[in-house]
N, C-alpha and C positions, 0 to 999 in steps of 0.2 A: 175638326181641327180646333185647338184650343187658342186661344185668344192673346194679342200680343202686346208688348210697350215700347213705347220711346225715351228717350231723354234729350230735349231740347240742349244747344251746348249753351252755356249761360258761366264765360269765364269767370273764376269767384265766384259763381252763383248770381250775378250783374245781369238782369232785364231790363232794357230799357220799355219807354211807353210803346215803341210802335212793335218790338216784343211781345209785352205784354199783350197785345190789342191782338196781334196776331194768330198768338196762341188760345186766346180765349173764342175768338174766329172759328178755328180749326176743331177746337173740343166744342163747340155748337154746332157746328157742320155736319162731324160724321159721330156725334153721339158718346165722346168720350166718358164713361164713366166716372174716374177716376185723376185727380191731378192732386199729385203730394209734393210736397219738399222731400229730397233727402237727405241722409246725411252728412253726403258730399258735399255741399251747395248746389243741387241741381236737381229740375224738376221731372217730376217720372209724368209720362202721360202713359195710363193704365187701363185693359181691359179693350182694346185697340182690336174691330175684325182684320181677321186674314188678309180678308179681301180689299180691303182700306189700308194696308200699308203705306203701301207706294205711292197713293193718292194725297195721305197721311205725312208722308214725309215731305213730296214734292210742294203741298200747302204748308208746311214750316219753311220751306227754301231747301231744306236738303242738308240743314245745319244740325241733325238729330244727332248722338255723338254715339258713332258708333266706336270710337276712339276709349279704349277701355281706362284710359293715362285721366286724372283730373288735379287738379292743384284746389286747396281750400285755404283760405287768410282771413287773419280778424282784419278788422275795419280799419286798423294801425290808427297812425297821427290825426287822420280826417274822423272819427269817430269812438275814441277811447283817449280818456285819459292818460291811462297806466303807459301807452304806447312808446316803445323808446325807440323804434323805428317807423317806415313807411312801408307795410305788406304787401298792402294789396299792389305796388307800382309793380316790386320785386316776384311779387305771385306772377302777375301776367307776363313774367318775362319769363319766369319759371314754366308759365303753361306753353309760349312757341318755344319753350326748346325742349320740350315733352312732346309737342307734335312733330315735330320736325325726326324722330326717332326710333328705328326698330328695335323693340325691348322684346323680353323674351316672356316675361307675362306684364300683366298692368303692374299700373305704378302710381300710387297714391302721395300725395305729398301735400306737406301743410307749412304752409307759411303763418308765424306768430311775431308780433311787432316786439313783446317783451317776453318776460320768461313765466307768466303765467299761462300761457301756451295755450293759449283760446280756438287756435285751429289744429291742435290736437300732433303738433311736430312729432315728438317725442313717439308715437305709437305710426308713423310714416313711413312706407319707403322712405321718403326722402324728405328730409326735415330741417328748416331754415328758423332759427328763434332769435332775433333782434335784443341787441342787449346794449349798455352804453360805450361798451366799447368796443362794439361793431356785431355781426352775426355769428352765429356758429351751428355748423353742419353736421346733420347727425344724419346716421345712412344704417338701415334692416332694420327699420321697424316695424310692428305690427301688432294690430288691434284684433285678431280673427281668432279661431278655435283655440291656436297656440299660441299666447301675448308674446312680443319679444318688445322690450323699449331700444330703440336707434341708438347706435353708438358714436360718441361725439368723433369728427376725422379731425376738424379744425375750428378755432373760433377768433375773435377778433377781426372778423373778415369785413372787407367792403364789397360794396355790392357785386362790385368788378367781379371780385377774390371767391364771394360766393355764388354767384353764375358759373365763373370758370371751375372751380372745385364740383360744382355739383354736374358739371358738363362731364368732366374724368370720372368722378361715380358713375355715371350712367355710362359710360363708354368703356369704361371696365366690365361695370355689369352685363352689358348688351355682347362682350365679346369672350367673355366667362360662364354667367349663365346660360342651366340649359330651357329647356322650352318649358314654361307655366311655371317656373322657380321662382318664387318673389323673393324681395330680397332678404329678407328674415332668415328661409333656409339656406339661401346662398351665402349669407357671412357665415353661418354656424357650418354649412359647408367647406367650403375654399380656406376660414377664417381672417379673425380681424388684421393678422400684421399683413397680408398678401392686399388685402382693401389697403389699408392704409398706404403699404410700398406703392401701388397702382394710382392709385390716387392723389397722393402729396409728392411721389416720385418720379412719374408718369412713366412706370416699366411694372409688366408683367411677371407674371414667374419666370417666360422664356425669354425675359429682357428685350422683351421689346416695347417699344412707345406704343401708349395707348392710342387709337387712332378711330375715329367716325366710324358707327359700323355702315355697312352697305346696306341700299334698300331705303326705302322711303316709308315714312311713319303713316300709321294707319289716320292719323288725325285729320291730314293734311287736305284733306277733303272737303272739310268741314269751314265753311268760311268764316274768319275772323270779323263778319261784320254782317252777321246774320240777324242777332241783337244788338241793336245799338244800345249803349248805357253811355253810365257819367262820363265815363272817358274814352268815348269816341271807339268801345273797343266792338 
């Protein structure tokens, strides 16, 4: 049987020290080969036996992310100049309300403080880019075999404005999409005025309000405080 990986959940890509300490414990332990950054913000532990998963998982806490949903952000106002908002606060808000949700494939999202879009918005499911005069929400993007760049719903927003707006994205998506559809194919699908009416309208084609789908997110397993980092998350 061929040989398996983890990935530690590290929201933003944020380990803290007794994180850190932990995982380097764990890849001493049972002889991990392998430990990379990816391009998510998040660390693969690679080359993992069979027989040491579960061993492997229960010695990280249980916080491996089997949750296929991540959010990536620049460093915003604590860490860039250029920053004309606060990412990373807005990322971690973006990442529990990605857990908290039954989507119909994963869902990749990049939070960027300004419009040189450092965590990669624009090529997103779901993309937040901070500007001075407020956020704006881009939705179907994607970076994979077939590019698609996000198309803007709304901008100007506050935080409130883009939480809420990107909670009706994904509540449209989740009750629209079909199963492993990212959302690239599903706007070129369904198309953009039916997103946009769902979203900024909150009614569907059968005119009904967009509404929570059922079911509880695959995330949610994963504890919010497996890693401790800078912000207590």
């Amino acid at each position: 049987m061929g040989k398996t990986s983890i990935k530690p959940r590290a929201p933003l890509g944020e380990i803290g020290p007794g994180g850190l300490v932990r995982i380097a414990r764990v890849v001493e332990e049972f002889g991990i080969p392998v430990v990379r950054a990816t391009a998510g913000q998040r660390l693969l532990l690679a080359g993992i036996r069979p027989g040491d998963y579960e061993a492997v998982r229960a010695a990280l806490g249980g916080g491996e992310a089997h949750c296929p949903h991540y959010v990536q952000a620049c460093p915003g106002r604590g860490g860039c100049v250029h920053a004309l908002a606060d990412g990373p606060d807005l990322g971690l808000e973006l990442e529990a309300l990605l857990a908290e949700m039954d989507l119909p494939a994963k869902v990749k999202a990049g939070v960027s403080s300004c419009p040189r879009s450092c965590a990669e918005s624009l090529v997103r499911d779901l993309g937040l880019v901070g500007r001075s005069s407020g956020w704006s929400l881009y939705f179907g993007g994607n970076a994979g075999m077939k590019p698609r760049i996000g198309d803007l719903l709304a901008g100007k927003l506050s935080v409130e404005g883009a939480l809420g707006l990107s909670r009706r994205a994904l509540e449209f998506y989740a009750l629209e999409g079909k199963t492993k559809e990212r959302t690239a194919r599903f706007v070129e699908r369904i198309g953009l005025d039916a997103v946009r009416k769902a979203v900024l309208q909150g009614k569907t084609k059968d005119s009904k309000l967009v509404s929570p789908p059922s079911g509880t997110g695959s995330c949610l397993n994963s504890s919010p405080d497996t890693w401790p980092g800078p912000r207590g998350g």
